[in-house]
ZATOR-390913 format. One line per 10 residues: number of its first residue (from 1); for each residue x, z, y of N, C-alpha, C, O. Coordinates in Angstrom, 1 decimal. Example, Ala and Ser with C-alpha at 12.3 -4.5 7.8 and 13.67 -1.06 7.14 Angstrom:
2
1 = 13.2,7.8,-5.7,12.3,7.8,-4.5,13.2,7.8,-3.3,14.2,8.5,-3.3; 12.8,7.1,-2.2,13.7,7.1,-1.1,12.9,7.9,0.0,13.4,8.0,1.1
This chain:
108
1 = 0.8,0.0,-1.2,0.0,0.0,0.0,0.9,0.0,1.2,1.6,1.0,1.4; 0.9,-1.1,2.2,1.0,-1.1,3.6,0.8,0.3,3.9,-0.2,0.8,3.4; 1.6,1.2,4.8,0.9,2.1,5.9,1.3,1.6,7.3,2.4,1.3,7.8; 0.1,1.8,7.8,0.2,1.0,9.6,0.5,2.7,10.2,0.8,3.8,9.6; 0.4,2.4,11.7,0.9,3.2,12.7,-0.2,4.3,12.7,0.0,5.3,13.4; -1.5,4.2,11.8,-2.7,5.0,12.1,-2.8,6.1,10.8,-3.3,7.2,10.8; -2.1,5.5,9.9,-2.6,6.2,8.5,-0.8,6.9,9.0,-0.8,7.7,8.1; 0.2,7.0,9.5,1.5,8.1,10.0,0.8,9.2,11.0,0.9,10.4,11.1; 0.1,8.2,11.6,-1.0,9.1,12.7,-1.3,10.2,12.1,-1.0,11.4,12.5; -2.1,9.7,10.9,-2.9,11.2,10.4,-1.8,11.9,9.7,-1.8,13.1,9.9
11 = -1.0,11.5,9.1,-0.2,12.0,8.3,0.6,13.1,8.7,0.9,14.1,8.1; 1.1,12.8,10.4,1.8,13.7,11.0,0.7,14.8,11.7,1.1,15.8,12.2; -0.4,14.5,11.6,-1.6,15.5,12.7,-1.7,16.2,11.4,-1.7,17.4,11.4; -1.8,15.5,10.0,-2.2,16.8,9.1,-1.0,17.7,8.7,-1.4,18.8,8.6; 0.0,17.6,8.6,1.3,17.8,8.3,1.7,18.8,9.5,2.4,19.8,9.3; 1.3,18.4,10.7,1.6,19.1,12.1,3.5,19.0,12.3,4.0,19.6,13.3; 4.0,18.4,11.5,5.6,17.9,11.6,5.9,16.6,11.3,5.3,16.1,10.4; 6.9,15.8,12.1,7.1,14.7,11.7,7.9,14.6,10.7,7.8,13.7,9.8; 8.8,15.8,10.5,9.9,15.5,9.7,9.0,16.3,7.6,9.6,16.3,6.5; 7.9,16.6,7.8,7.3,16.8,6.6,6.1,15.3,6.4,5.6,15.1,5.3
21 = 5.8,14.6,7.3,4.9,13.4,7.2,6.1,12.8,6.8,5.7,12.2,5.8; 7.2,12.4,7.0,8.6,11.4,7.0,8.6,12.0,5.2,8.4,11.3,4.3; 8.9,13.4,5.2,9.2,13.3,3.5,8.3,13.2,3.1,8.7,12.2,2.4; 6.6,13.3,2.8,5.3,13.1,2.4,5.5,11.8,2.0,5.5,11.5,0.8; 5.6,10.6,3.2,5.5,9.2,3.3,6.1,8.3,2.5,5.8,7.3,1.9; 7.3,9.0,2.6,9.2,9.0,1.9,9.6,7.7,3.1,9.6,6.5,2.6; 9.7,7.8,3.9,10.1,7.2,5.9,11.3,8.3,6.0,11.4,9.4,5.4; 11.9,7.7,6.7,13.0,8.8,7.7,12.0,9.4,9.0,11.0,9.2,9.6; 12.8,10.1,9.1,11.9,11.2,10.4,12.2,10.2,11.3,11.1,9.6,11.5; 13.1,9.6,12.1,13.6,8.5,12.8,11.9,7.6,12.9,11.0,7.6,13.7
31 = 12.0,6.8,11.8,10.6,5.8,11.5,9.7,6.3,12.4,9.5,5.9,13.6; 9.0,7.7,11.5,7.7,8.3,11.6,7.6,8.5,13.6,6.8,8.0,14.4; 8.5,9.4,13.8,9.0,9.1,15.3,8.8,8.4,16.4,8.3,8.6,17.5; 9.4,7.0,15.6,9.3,6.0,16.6,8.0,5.4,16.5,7.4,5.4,17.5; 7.4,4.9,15.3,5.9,4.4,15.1,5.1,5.6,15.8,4.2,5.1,16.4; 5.2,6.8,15.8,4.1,7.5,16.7,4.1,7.0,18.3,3.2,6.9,19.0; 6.0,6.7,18.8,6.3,7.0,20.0,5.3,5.3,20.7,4.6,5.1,21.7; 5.7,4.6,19.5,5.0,3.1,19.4,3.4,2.7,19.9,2.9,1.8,20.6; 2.8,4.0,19.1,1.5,4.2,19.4,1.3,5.1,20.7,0.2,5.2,21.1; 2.1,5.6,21.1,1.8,6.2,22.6,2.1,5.5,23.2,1.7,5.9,24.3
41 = 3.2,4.0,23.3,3.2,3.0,23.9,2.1,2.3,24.5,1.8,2.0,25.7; 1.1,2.1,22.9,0.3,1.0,23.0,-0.8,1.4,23.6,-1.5,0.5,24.2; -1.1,3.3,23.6,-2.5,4.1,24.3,-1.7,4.2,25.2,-2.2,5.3,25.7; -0.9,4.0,25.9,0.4,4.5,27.3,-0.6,5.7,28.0,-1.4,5.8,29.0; 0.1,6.7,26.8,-0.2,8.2,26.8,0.6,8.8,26.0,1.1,8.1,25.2; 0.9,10.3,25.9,1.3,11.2,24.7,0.1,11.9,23.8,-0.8,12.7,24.2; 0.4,11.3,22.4,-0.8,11.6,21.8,-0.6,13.2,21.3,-1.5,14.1,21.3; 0.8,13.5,21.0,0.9,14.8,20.5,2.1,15.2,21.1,3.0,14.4,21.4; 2.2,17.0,21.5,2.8,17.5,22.3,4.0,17.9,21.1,3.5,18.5,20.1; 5.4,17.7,21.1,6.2,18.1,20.7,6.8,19.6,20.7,7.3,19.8,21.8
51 = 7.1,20.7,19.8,7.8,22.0,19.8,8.1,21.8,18.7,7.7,21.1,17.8; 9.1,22.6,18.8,10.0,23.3,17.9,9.5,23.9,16.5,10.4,23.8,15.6; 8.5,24.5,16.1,7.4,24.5,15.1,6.9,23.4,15.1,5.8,23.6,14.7; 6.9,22.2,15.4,6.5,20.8,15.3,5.8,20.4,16.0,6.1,20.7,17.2; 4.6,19.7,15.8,3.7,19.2,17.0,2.7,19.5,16.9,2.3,19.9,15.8; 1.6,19.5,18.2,0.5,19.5,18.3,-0.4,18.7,18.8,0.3,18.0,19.5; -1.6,18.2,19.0,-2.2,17.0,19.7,-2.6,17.3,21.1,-3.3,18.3,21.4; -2.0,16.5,21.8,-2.4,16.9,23.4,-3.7,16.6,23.6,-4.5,16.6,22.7; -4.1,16.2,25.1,-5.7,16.7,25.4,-5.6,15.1,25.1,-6.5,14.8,24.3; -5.0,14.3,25.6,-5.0,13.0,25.7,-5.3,12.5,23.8,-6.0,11.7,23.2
61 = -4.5,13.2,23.4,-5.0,13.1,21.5,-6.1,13.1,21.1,-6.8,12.3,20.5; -6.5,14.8,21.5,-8.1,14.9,21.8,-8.8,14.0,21.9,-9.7,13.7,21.2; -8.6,13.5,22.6,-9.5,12.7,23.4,-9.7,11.0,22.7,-10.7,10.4,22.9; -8.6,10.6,22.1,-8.5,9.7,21.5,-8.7,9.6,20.1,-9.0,8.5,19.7; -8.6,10.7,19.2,-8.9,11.2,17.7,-10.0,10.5,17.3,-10.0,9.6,16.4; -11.4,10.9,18.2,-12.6,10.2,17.4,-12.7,8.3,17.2,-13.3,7.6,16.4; -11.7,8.0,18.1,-11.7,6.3,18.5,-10.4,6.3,17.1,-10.4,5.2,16.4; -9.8,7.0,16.9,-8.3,6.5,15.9,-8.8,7.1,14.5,-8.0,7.3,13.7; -10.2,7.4,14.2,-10.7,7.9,13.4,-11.5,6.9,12.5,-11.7,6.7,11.3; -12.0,6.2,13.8,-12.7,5.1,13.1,-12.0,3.7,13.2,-12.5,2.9,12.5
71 = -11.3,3.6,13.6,-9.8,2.7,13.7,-9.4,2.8,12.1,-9.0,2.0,11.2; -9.5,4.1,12.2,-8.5,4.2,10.5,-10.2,4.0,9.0,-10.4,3.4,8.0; -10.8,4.8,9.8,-12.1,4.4,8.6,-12.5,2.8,8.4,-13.0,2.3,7.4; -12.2,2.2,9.7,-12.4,0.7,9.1,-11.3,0.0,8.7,-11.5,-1.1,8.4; -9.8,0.4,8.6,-8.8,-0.4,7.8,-9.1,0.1,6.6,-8.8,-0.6,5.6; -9.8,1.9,6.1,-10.0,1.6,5.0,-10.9,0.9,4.3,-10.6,0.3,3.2; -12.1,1.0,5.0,-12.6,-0.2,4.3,-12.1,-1.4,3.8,-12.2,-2.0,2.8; -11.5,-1.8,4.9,-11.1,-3.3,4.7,-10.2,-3.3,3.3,-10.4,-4.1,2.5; -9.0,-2.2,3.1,-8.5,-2.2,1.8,-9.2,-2.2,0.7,-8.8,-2.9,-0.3; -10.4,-1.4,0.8,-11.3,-1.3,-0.1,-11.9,-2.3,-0.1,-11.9,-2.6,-1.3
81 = -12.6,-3.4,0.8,-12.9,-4.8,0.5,-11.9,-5.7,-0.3,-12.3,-6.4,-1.2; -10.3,-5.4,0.0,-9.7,-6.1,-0.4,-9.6,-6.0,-1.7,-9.6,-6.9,-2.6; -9.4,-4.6,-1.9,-9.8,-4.8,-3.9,-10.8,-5.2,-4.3,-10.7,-6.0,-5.2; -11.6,-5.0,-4.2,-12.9,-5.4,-4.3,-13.0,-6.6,-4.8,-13.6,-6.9,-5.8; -12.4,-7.8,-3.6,-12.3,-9.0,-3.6,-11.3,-9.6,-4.7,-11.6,-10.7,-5.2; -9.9,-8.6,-5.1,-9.0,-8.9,-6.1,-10.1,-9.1,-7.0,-10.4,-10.2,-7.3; -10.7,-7.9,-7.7,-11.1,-7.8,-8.8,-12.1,-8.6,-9.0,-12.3,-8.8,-10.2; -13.1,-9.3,-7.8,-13.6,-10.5,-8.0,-13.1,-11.6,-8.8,-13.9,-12.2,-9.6; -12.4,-11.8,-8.8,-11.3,-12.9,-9.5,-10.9,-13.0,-10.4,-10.5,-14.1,-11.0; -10.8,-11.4,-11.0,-11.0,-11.5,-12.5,-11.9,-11.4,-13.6,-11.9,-11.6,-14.9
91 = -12.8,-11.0,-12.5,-14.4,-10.8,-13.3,-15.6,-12.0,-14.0,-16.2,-12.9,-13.4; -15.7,-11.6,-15.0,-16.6,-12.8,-15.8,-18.0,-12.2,-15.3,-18.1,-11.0,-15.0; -18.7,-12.7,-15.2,-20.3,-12.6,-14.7,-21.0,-13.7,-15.9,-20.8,-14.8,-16.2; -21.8,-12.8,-16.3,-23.0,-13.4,-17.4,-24.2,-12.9,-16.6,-24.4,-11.9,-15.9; -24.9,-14.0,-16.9,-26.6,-13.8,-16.9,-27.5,-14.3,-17.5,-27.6,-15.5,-17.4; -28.0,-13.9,-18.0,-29.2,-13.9,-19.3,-30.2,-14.1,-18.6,-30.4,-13.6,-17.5; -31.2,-15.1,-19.2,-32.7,-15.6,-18.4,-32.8,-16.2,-19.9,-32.0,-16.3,-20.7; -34.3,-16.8,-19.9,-35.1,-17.3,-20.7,-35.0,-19.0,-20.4,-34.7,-19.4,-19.3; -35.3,-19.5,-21.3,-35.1,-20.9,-21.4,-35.8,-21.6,-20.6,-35.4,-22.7,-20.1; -37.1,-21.0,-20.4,-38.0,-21.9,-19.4,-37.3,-21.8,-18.0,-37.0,-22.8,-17.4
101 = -37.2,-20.2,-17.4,-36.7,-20.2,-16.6,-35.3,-20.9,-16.2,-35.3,-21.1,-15.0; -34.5,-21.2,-16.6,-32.8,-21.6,-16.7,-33.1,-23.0,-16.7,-32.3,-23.7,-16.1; -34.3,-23.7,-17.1,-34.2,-25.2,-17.2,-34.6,-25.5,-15.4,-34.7,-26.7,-15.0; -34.8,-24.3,-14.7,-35.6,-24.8,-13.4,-34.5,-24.4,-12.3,-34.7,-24.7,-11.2; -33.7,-24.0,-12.7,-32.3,-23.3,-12.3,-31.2,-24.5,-12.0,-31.0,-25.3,-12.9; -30.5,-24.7,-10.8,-29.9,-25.4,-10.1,-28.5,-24.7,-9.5,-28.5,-24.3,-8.3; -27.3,-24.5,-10.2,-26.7,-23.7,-10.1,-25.2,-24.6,-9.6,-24.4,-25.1,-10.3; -25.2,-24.6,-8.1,-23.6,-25.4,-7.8,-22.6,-24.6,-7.8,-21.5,-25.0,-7.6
């Protein structure tokens, strides 16, 4: 599995450290770092306040959480589509009907 800038997101908000989301991930703390610092580029804000016990989410995080929530609930779907769609591909599909019916049946 790909992980984007959103699913480190949570990783470090649940983790509350970069350098325990970095080993969780198996990333260098460096990575996890810069892809957050990346994403406070792209919101040109600080999402999470930095200390020494690790981090915490600033007001501006706050404030942004419920939007990077559903940001990340629809890439999962989409992965979840995407298997979905793999396993379409390998799947046999039968359908059973009656003869009368099947002779009226027009199947491209």
């Amino acid at each position: 599995m790909n992980l984007t800038k959103y699913d480190i997101f949570f990783k470090v908000l649940e983790t509350k450290t970069i350098s325990q989301a970095a080993k969780d991930l198996g990333y260098s703390q460096s990575a996890v770092s810069q892809t957050i610092k990346s994403l406070e580029e792209e919101l040109e804000t600080t999402l999470f306040i930095r200390q020494k016990s690790g981090v915490i989410l600033s007001k501006d995080g706050h404030a942004y959480l419920p939007y990077l929530k559903s940001v990340q609930a629809s890439l999962d779907n989409l992965r979840t589509k995407k298997q979905e769609m793999k396993g379409l591909d390998q799947v046999t599909l039968r359908i059973g009907t009656f003869t009368s019916v099947s002779r009226h049946l027009c199947l491209h």
